[in-house]
N, C-alpha and C positions, 0 to 999 in steps of 0.2 A: 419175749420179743420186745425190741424199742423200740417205740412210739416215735419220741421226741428225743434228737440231744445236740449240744451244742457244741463248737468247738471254739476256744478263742474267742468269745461274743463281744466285740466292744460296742458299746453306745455313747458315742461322742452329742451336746451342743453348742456350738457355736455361734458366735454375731462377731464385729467388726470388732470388737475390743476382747472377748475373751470367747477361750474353747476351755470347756468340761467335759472331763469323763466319763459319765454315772458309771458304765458298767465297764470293770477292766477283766479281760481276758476269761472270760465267764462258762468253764466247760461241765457242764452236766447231764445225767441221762437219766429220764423216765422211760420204765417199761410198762406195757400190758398190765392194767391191775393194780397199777401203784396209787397210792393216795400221800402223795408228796405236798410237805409243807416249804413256802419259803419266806423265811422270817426274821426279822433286823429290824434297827431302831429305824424312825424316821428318817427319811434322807438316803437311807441307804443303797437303794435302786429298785430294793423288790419288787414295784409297782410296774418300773419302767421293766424289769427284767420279764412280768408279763406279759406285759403287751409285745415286748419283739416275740416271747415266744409263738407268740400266739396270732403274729402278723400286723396287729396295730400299728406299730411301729416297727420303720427299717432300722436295721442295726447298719452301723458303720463301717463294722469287719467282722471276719470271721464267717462259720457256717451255721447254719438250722439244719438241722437235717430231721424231716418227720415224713414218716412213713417209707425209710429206705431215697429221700427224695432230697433234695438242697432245693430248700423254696424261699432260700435267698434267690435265685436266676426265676422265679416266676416273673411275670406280668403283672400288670394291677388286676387283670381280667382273672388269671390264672388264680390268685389270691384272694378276691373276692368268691370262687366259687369254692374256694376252699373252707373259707369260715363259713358259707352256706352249709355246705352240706359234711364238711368231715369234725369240723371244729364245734364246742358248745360255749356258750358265756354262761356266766354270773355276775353282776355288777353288786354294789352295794344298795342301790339305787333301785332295784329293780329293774327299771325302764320299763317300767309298762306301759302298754298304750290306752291312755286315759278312756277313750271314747267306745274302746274294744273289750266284748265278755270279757270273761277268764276264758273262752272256750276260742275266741273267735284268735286273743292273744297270742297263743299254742299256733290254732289252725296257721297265722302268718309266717310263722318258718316254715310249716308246711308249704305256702306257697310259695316265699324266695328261692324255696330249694327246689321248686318244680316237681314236688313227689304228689301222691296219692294222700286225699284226707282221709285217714283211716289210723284208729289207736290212739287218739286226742282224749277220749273218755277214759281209756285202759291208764293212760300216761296219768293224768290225774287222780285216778281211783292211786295210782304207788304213789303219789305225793300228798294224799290226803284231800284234795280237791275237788272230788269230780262232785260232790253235792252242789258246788258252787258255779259251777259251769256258765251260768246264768248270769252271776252278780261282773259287776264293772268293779275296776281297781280302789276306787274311793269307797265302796262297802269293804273293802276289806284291813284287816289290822296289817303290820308289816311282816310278822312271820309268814301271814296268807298269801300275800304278795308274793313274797320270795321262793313261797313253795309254784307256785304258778310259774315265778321264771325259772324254776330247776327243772320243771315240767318243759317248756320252749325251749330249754338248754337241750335237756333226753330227746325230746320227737324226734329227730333225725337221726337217730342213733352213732353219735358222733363217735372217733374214736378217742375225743381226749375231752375233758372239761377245764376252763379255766375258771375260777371263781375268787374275784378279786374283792377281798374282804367281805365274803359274803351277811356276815353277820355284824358290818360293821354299824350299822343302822338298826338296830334290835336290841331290847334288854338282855338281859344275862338269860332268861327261863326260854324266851323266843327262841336265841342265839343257839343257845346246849341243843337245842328241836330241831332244829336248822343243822348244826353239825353232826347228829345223830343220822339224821336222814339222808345227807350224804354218805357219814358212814356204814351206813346200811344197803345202801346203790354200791358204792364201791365194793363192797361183801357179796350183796347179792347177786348184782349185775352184772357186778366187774368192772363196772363203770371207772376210768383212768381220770385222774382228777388234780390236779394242779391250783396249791390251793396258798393265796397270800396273806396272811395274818399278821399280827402284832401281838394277836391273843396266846402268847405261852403254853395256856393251859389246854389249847385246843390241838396243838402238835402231838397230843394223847392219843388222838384218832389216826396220826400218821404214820405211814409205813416207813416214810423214806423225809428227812427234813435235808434243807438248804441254808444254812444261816448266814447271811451276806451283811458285809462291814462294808463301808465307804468304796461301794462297789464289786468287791471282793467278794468271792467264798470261803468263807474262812473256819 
Protein backbone atom coordinates (compact mmCIF):
# COMPACT_ATOMS: atom_id res chain seq x y z
CA UNK A 1 0.00 0.00 0.00
CA UNK A 2 1.48 3.80 -0.65
CA UNK A 3 1.84 5.98 2.00
CA UNK A 4 3.45 8.74 0.40
CA UNK A 5 4.23 9.73 -3.40
CA UNK A 6 4.80 12.54 -5.36
CA UNK A 7 4.34 13.59 -8.82
CA UNK A 8 6.28 16.53 -10.58
CA UNK A 9 7.38 18.10 -7.13
CA UNK A 10 8.96 21.46 -7.73
CA UNK A 11 10.31 23.66 -5.05
CA UNK A 12 10.92 26.96 -6.41
CA UNK A 13 12.77 30.34 -4.11
CA UNK A 14 12.59 33.35 -5.24
CA UNK A 15 13.26 37.38 -4.20
CA UNK A 16 13.32 40.37 -6.68
CA UNK A 17 16.51 39.56 -8.33
CA UNK A 18 16.69 35.73 -8.62
CA UNK A 19 14.36 32.46 -8.59
CA UNK A 20 15.97 28.93 -7.69
CA UNK A 21 14.93 25.60 -8.30
CA UNK A 22 15.93 23.13 -5.35
CA UNK A 23 13.72 20.49 -6.39
CA UNK A 24 12.90 19.85 -10.20
CA UNK A 25 10.14 17.53 -11.22
CA UNK A 26 10.67 15.13 -8.07
CA UNK A 27 8.35 11.80 -8.59
CA UNK A 28 8.69 9.21 -6.01
CA UNK A 29 6.77 6.61 -3.84
CA UNK A 30 6.90 5.08 -0.34
CA UNK A 31 4.91 2.26 0.53
CA UNK A 32 3.76 0.68 3.85
CA UNK A 33 6.99 -0.79 5.51
CA UNK A 34 9.43 0.88 3.58
CA UNK A 35 12.68 2.29 5.25
CA UNK A 36 13.63 4.74 2.35
CA UNK A 37 16.93 6.48 2.23
CA UNK A 38 17.49 10.01 0.41
CA UNK A 39 20.76 10.86 -0.08
CA UNK A 40 23.06 13.51 -2.08
CA UNK A 41 25.81 15.80 -1.71
CA UNK A 42 25.18 19.11 -0.01
CA UNK A 43 23.08 21.41 -1.83
CA UNK A 44 21.27 18.98 -3.30
CA UNK A 45 17.67 19.41 -1.92
CA UNK A 46 17.32 16.29 0.21
CA UNK A 47 16.65 18.47 3.14
CA UNK A 48 14.14 20.66 1.41
CA UNK A 49 12.75 17.45 -0.42
CA UNK A 50 11.71 16.61 3.42
CA UNK A 51 10.11 18.89 4.60
CA UNK A 52 7.57 19.42 1.43
CA UNK A 53 7.04 15.79 2.01
CA UNK A 54 6.37 16.02 5.12
CA UNK A 55 4.36 19.52 5.01
CA UNK A 56 7.04 21.85 6.24
CA UNK A 57 7.21 23.27 3.42
CA UNK A 58 4.72 24.14 0.27
CA UNK A 59 6.05 22.99 -2.76
CA UNK A 60 5.48 25.13 -5.77
CA UNK A 61 3.92 22.58 -8.11
CA UNK A 62 3.16 19.43 -8.70
CA UNK A 63 1.13 16.76 -6.14
CA UNK A 64 1.65 14.98 -2.61
CA UNK A 65 -0.33 12.53 -2.51
CA UNK A 66 -0.45 10.69 1.14
CA UNK A 67 -2.75 8.48 2.35
CA UNK A 68 -4.79 8.14 -1.06
CA UNK A 69 -5.23 12.27 -0.45
CA UNK A 70 -3.43 15.53 -2.28
CA UNK A 71 -2.66 17.52 0.85
CA UNK A 72 -1.31 19.95 -1.48
CA UNK A 73 -5.40 21.61 -1.41
CA UNK A 74 -5.31 21.13 2.47
CA UNK A 75 -5.70 24.36 4.73
CA UNK A 76 -3.06 25.34 7.20
CA UNK A 77 -5.74 23.93 9.81
CA UNK A 78 -6.05 20.68 7.79
CA UNK A 79 -2.04 20.42 7.79
CA UNK A 80 -1.30 21.07 11.17
CA UNK A 81 -3.74 18.24 12.25
CA UNK A 82 -1.95 16.18 10.06
CA UNK A 83 1.54 16.41 11.43
CA UNK A 84 -0.23 16.07 14.92
CA UNK A 85 -1.69 13.06 14.60
CA UNK A 86 -0.78 10.99 11.21
CA UNK A 87 2.91 12.21 10.70
CA UNK A 88 6.12 11.67 13.24
CA UNK A 89 9.48 13.86 13.28
CA UNK A 90 13.01 13.23 14.01
CA UNK A 91 15.20 16.27 13.83
CA UNK A 92 18.86 16.19 14.41
CA UNK A 93 18.56 18.35 17.22
CA UNK A 94 16.40 16.54 19.08
CA UNK A 95 14.01 19.38 20.16
CA UNK A 96 13.52 18.55 23.45
CA UNK A 97 11.80 20.56 25.69
CA UNK A 98 14.50 21.64 28.14
CA UNK A 99 12.17 22.13 31.25
CA UNK A 100 10.01 18.82 30.51
CA UNK A 101 10.77 14.80 31.90
CA UNK A 102 11.59 12.40 29.39
CA UNK A 103 8.13 11.29 30.31
CA UNK A 104 6.32 14.49 30.35
CA UNK A 105 8.36 15.10 26.54
CA UNK A 106 6.47 12.04 25.01
CA UNK A 107 3.19 12.75 27.24
CA UNK A 108 3.13 16.42 24.94
CA UNK A 109 2.31 14.87 21.53
CA UNK A 110 -0.04 13.08 23.49
CA UNK A 111 -1.62 16.06 24.11
CA UNK A 112 -1.32 18.27 20.76
CA UNK A 113 -2.96 15.28 19.29
CA UNK A 114 -5.81 15.25 21.84
CA UNK A 115 -5.59 11.40 22.47
CA UNK A 116 -5.48 9.53 25.73
CA UNK A 117 -2.15 9.45 28.10
CA UNK A 118 -1.62 5.95 27.96
CA UNK A 119 1.63 3.64 26.47
CA UNK A 120 4.17 6.69 27.30
CA UNK A 121 6.07 3.89 29.58
CA UNK A 122 5.43 0.99 27.00
CA UNK A 123 6.90 3.51 24.13
CA UNK A 124 10.01 4.03 26.04
CA UNK A 125 10.51 0.62 27.60
CA UNK A 126 11.04 -0.12 23.00
CA UNK A 127 13.39 2.70 22.99
CA UNK A 128 15.42 1.78 25.90
CA UNK A 129 14.12 4.73 27.97
CA UNK A 130 11.65 4.09 30.36
CA UNK A 131 14.23 3.83 33.36
CA UNK A 132 14.73 7.38 32.70
CA UNK A 133 11.27 8.76 32.74
CA UNK A 134 12.14 10.92 35.39
CA UNK A 135 15.41 12.61 34.38
CA UNK A 136 15.21 16.07 32.21
CA UNK A 137 17.03 16.40 28.64
CA UNK A 138 20.31 17.97 30.18
CA UNK A 139 20.97 14.55 32.38
CA UNK A 140 20.95 12.90 29.28
CA UNK A 141 23.90 12.04 26.70
CA UNK A 142 22.68 12.68 22.91
CA UNK A 143 21.91 9.14 21.90
CA UNK A 144 19.38 9.27 25.10
CA UNK A 145 18.00 12.28 23.69
CA UNK A 146 17.28 10.99 20.38
CA UNK A 147 15.97 7.83 21.64
CA UNK A 148 13.29 10.00 23.67
CA UNK A 149 12.41 11.75 20.44
CA UNK A 150 11.96 8.53 18.41
CA UNK A 151 9.81 7.61 21.29
CA UNK A 152 7.43 11.34 20.81
CA UNK A 153 7.88 10.54 17.08
CA UNK A 154 6.07 6.59 17.87
CA UNK A 155 3.18 7.73 20.46
CA UNK A 156 0.91 8.55 18.10
CA UNK A 157 1.23 5.84 16.04
CA UNK A 158 1.84 7.79 12.92
CA UNK A 159 1.72 6.24 9.64
CA UNK A 160 5.09 7.61 8.29
CA UNK A 161 8.32 8.94 10.09
CA UNK A 162 10.44 11.62 8.83
CA UNK A 163 13.91 11.61 10.34
CA UNK A 164 16.10 14.38 9.21
CA UNK A 165 19.63 13.42 9.84
CA UNK A 166 18.86 11.82 12.67
CA UNK A 167 22.37 10.88 13.64
CA UNK A 168 23.79 13.88 12.53
CA UNK A 169 24.76 15.19 16.00
CA UNK A 170 26.07 11.83 17.42
CA UNK A 171 29.43 9.89 17.21
CA UNK A 172 29.79 6.98 14.96
CA UNK A 173 29.03 4.14 18.27
CA UNK A 174 25.68 6.53 19.21
CA UNK A 175 24.94 7.05 15.62
CA UNK A 176 25.13 2.85 14.33
CA UNK A 177 22.52 2.66 18.00
CA UNK A 178 20.34 5.19 16.63
CA UNK A 179 20.11 3.44 13.23
CA UNK A 180 19.85 -0.02 14.56
CA UNK A 181 16.81 1.09 16.39
CA UNK A 182 15.09 2.39 13.81
CA UNK A 183 15.96 -0.37 11.90
CA UNK A 184 14.54 -2.55 14.34
CA UNK A 185 10.83 -0.45 14.57
CA UNK A 186 10.88 -0.68 10.80
CA UNK A 187 11.18 -4.70 11.08
CA UNK A 188 9.31 -5.00 14.06
CA UNK A 189 6.67 -2.38 13.93
CA UNK A 190 6.54 -1.84 10.54
CA UNK A 191 7.19 1.50 11.25
CA UNK A 192 7.47 3.58 7.52
CA UNK A 193 10.32 5.75 7.69
CA UNK A 194 11.83 8.35 5.53
CA UNK A 195 15.18 8.88 6.31
CA UNK A 196 17.90 11.91 4.98
CA UNK A 197 21.45 11.09 5.40
CA UNK A 198 24.76 11.92 3.84
CA UNK A 199 25.94 8.93 5.81
CA UNK A 200 26.54 6.23 2.80
CA UNK A 201 27.12 3.59 4.99
CA UNK A 202 23.81 3.88 6.70
CA UNK A 203 21.58 3.31 3.26
CA UNK A 204 22.62 -0.53 4.48
CA UNK A 205 19.55 -0.37 6.75
CA UNK A 206 17.60 0.77 3.68
CA UNK A 207 15.00 -0.88 1.71
CA UNK A 208 14.36 1.63 -0.95
CA UNK A 209 17.19 4.68 -1.46
CA UNK A 210 16.62 8.11 -3.47
CA UNK A 211 19.76 9.74 -4.59
CA UNK A 212 19.25 13.40 -5.68
CA UNK A 213 21.84 15.65 -7.82
CA UNK A 214 21.19 19.45 -8.13
CA UNK A 215 17.62 18.76 -7.48
CA UNK A 216 17.05 15.73 -9.41
CA UNK A 217 16.62 12.06 -8.96
CA UNK A 218 19.11 10.66 -10.45
Amino acid sequence: MTVIKTKNLTKSFSNDLLKQDVLKQISIEINEGDFAGIVGPSGSGKTTLLYCLSSLEKITSGTIIFNNKDITKYTDKEIANLRKTELGFIFQFYNLIPNLTVYENVLLAKILANKQEDDIVDMLETVGMSEYKDYYPNQLSGGMQQRVAIARALINQPKIIFADEPTGNLDQKSGSEIMTLLKKLNQEKKVTIVLVTHNEEYLTYCSKVYRLLDGRVV
